[in-house]
C-alpha positions as CSV (number, residue, x, y, z in Angstrom):
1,X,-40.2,-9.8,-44.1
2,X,-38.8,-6.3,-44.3
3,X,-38.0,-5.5,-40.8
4,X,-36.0,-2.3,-40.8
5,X,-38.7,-0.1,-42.6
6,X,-38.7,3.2,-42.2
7,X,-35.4,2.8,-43.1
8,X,-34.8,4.4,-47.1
9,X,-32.5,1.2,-47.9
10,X,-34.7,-1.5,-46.1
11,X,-33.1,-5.1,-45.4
12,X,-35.4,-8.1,-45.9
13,X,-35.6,-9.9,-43.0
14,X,-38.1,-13.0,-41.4
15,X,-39.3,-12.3,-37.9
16,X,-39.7,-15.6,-35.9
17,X,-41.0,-14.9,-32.7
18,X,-42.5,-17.6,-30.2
19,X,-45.5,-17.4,-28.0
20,X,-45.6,-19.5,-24.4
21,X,-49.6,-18.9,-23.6
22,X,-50.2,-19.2,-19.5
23,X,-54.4,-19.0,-19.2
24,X,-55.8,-19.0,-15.4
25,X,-59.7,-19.6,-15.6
26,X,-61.8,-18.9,-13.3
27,X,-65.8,-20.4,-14.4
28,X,-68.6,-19.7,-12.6
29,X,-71.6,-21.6,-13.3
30,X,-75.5,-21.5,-11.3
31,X,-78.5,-23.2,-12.2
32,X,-80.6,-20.3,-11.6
33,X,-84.1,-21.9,-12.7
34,X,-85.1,-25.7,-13.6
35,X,-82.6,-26.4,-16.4
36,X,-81.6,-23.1,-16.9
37,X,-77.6,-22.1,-16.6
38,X,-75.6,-19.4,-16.4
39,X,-71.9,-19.7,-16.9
40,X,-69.3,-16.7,-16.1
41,X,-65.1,-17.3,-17.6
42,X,-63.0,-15.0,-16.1
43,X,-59.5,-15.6,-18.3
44,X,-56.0,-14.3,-16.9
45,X,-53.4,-14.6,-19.6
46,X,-49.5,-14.0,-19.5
47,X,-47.8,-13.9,-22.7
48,X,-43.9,-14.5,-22.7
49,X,-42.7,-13.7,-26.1
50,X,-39.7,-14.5,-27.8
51,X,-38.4,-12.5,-31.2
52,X,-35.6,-12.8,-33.2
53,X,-34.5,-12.3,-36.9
54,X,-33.0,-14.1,-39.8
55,X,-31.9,-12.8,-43.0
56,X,-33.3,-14.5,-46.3
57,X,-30.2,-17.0,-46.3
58,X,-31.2,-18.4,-43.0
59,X,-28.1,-16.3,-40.7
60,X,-29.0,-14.3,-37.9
61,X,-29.4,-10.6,-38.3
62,X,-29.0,-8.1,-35.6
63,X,-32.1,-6.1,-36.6
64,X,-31.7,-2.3,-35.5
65,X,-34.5,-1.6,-35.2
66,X,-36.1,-4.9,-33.8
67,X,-37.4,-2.9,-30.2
68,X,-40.3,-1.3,-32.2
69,X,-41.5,-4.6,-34.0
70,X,-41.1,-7.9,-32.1
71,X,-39.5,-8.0,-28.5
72,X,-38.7,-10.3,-25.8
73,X,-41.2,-10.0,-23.3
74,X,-43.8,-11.2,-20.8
75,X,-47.1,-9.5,-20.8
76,X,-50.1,-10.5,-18.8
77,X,-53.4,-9.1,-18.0
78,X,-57.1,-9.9,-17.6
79,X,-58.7,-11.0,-21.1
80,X,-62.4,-10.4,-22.3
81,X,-65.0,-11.9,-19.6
82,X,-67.3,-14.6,-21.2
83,X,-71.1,-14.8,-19.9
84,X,-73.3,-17.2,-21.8
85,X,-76.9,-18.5,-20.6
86,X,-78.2,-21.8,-22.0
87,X,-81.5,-23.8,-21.9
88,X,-80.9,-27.9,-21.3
89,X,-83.3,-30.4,-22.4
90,X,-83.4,-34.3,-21.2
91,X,-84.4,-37.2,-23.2
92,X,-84.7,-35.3,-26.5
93,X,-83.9,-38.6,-29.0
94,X,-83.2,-41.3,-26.2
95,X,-83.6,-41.5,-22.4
96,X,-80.0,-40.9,-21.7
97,X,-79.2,-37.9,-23.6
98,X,-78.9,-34.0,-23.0
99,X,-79.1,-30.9,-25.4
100,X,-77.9,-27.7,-24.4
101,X,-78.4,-24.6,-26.3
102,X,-76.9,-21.1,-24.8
103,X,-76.2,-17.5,-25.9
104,X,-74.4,-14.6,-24.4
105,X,-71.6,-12.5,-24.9
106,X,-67.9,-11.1,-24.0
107,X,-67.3,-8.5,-21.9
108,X,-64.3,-5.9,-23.3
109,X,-62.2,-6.1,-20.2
110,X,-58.8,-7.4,-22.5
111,X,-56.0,-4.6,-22.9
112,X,-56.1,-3.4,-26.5
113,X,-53.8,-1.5,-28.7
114,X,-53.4,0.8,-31.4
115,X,-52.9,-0.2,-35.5
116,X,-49.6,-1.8,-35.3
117,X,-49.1,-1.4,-39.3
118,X,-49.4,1.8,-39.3
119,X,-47.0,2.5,-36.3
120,X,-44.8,0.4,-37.8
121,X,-44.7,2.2,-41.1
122,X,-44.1,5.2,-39.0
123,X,-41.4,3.7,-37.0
124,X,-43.1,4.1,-33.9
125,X,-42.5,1.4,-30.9
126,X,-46.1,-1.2,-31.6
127,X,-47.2,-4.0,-30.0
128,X,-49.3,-6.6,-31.7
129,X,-50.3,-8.7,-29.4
130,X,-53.9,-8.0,-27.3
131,X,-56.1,-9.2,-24.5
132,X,-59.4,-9.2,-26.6
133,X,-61.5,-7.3,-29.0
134,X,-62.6,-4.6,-27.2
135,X,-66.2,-4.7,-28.3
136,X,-69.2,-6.7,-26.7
137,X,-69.1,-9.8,-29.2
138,X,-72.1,-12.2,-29.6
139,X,-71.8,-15.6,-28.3
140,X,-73.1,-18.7,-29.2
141,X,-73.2,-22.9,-28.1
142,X,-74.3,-26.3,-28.7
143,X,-74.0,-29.2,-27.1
144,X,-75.4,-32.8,-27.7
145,X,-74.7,-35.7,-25.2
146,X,-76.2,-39.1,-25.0
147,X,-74.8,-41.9,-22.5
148,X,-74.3,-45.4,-23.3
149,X,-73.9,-47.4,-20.1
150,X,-70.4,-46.3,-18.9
151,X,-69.7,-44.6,-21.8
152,X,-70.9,-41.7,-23.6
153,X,-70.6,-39.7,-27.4
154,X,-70.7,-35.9,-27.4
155,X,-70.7,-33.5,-29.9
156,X,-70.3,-29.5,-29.4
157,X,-70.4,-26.4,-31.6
158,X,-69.2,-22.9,-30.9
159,X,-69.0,-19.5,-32.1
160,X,-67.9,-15.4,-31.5
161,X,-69.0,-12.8,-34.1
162,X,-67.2,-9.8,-33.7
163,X,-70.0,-6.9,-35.2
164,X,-68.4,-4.0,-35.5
165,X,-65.0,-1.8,-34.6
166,X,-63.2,-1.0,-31.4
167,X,-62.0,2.5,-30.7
168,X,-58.9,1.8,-32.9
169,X,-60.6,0.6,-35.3
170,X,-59.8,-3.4,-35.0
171,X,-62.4,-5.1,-36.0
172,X,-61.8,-8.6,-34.1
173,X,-62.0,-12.2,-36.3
174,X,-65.1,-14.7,-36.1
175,X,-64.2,-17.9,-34.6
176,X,-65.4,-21.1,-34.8
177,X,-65.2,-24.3,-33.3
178,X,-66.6,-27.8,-33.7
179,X,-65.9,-30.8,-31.7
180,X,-67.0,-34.6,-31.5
181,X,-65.7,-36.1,-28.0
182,X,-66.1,-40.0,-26.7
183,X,-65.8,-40.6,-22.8
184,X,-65.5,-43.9,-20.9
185,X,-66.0,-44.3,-17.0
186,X,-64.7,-47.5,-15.1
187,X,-66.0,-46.8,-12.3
188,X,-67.7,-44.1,-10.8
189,X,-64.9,-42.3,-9.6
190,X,-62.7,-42.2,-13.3
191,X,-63.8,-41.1,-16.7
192,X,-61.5,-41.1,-19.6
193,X,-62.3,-39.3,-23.3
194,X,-60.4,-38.3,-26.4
195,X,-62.2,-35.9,-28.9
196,X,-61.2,-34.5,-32.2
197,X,-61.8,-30.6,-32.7
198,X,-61.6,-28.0,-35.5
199,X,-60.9,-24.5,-34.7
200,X,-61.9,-22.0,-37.6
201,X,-60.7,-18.3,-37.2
202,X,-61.5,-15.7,-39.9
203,X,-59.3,-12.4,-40.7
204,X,-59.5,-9.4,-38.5
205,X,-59.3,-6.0,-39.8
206,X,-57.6,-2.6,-38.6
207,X,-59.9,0.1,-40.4
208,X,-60.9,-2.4,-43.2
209,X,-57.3,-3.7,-43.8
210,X,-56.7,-6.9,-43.3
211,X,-54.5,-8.3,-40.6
212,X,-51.8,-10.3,-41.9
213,X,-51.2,-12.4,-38.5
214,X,-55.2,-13.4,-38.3
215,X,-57.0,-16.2,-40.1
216,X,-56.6,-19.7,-39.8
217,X,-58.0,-23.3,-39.8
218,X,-56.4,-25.7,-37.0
219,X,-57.5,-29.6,-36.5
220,X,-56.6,-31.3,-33.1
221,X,-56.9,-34.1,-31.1
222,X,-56.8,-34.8,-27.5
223,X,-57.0,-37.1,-24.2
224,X,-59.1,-36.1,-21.0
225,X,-59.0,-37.6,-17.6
226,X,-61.3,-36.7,-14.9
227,X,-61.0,-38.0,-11.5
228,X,-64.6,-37.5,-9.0
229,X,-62.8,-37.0,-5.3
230,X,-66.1,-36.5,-3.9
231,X,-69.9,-36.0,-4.7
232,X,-68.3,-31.9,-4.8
233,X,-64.5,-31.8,-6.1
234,X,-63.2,-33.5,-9.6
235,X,-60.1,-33.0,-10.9
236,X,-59.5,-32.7,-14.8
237,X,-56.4,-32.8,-17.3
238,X,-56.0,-32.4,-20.5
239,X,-53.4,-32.3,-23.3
240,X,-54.8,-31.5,-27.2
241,X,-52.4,-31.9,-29.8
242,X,-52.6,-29.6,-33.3
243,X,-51.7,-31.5,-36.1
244,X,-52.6,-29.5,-39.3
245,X,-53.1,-26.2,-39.4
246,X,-53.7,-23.5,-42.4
247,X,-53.2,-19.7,-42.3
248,X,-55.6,-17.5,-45.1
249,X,-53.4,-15.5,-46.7
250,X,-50.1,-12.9,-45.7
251,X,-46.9,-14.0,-45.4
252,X,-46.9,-15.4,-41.7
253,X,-46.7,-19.2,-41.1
254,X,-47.2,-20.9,-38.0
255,X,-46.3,-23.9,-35.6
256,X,-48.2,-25.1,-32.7
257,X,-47.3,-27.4,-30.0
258,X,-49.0,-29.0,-27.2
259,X,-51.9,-27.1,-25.2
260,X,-52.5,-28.5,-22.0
261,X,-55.4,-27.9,-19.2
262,X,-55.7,-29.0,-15.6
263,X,-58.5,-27.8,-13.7
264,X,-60.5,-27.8,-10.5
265,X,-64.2,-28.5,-10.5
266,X,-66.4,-27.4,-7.3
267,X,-70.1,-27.9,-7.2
268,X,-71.8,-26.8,-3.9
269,X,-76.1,-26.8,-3.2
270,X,-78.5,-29.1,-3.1
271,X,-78.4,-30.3,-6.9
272,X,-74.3,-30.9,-6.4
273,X,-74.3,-35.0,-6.8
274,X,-76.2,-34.8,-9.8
275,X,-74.3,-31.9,-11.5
């Protein structure tokens, strides 16, 4: 609220700033022994963010000193690398079904920055946006298929523990996700799904403090489509949809709106048509 700190007569203010979230993936996966995987995410992120301020009656205010807390700008930059191997099993509780279990871990290649609270109470120029953790942070991943003629029920958990401090002392949130997902096919060449996911984030923490703009739990829903050009090239979109989501604490609400993925699927060697 009070956004002219250090000032000695501060004026209450809200900061609403808005976040448009570009992601370029790049996901490399080999099947490097019989029903072993490895899987390498390379994100690329730009940020354009949007700030302004409103004083407590809902009027604009021309915050002077808004250029150290929340500007408009567009930042980009490589994000932490992902590497995760798993272990598949066929045929575990019916013929037509697959397990997968995998572990690995991020790579700190994200841009990160100092504590932006204590800048701030400084009156220094802060940025609280970052790339990633910068720490190694374990990974982990489940995933249950079975296949019912031309259709199919999934169900898929996730997880990233953050273990200890970066350099600045940002100790990065846990996250968690768990998703149930049906799919349809046609025909060969179509398939068609909509899956329902929840997306659990615990607080981070600069040097045991924690920070106000972390924590949340976030439900969604959304609709896949996934066209097979050939036995090699599929091409995928899909558009999730929040609907309810609730922040742990601080101040800080948010508003989400529609996330939306199209991708590019290339598989290459002799196991291609079946993968």
């Amino acid at each position: 609220m009070d956004g002219s700190h250090p000032s000695k007569q501060p004026v209450p203010n809200e900061h609403i700033v808005s976040l448009d979230w570009f992601r370029t993936e790049l996901q490399a996966a080999w099947s490097f022994a019989e029903d072993w995987d490895a899987e390498l995410a390379v994100p690329y992120d730009v940020k354009r963010v949007r700030a302004r301020y409103e004083l407590p009656d809902g009027t604009d205010y021309d915050n002077p000193v808004a250029g150290i807390h929340h500007r408009d700008e567009t930042l980009e930059g490589l994000a932490d690398l992902r590497l995760l191997f798993s272990r598949r099993w066929s045929g575990v509780v019916f013929d037509a079904d697959t397990l997968r279990v995998g572990a690995g871990f991020t790579i700190p290649t994200g841009r990160i920055e100092e504590n932006p609270y204590e800048l701030a109470a400084l009156g220094i120029k802060h940025q609280h946006i970052q790339f990633g953790n910068g720490t190694v942070d374990p990974l982990a991943r489940v995933d249950y298929a079975v296949a019912l003629g031309r259709w199919s029920l999934a169900g898929a958990f996730s997880m990233q523990v953050p273990l200890y401090e970066n350099r600045h002392e940002y100790l990065g949130a846990e996250l968690y996700e768990a998703s149930v997902a049906g799919r349809w096919s046609p025909f060969d060449a179509l398939t068609l799904g909509v899956s329902y996911a929840v997306l659990y984030q615990s607080r981070g923490y600069w040097d045991g403090e924690a920070d106000e703009n972390s924590g949340y739990v976030l439900q969604a829903v959304s609709a896949m489509a996934a066209v097979r050009v050939s036995t090699s090239v599929t091409l995928t979109a899909r558009a999730l949809r929040p609907f309810r989501i609730e922040t742990r604490g601080g101040g800080d609400s948010y508003e989400t709106d529609w996330i939306v993925n199209v991708g590019l699927e290339l598989a290459w060697g002799r196991r291609a048509a079946e993968k």
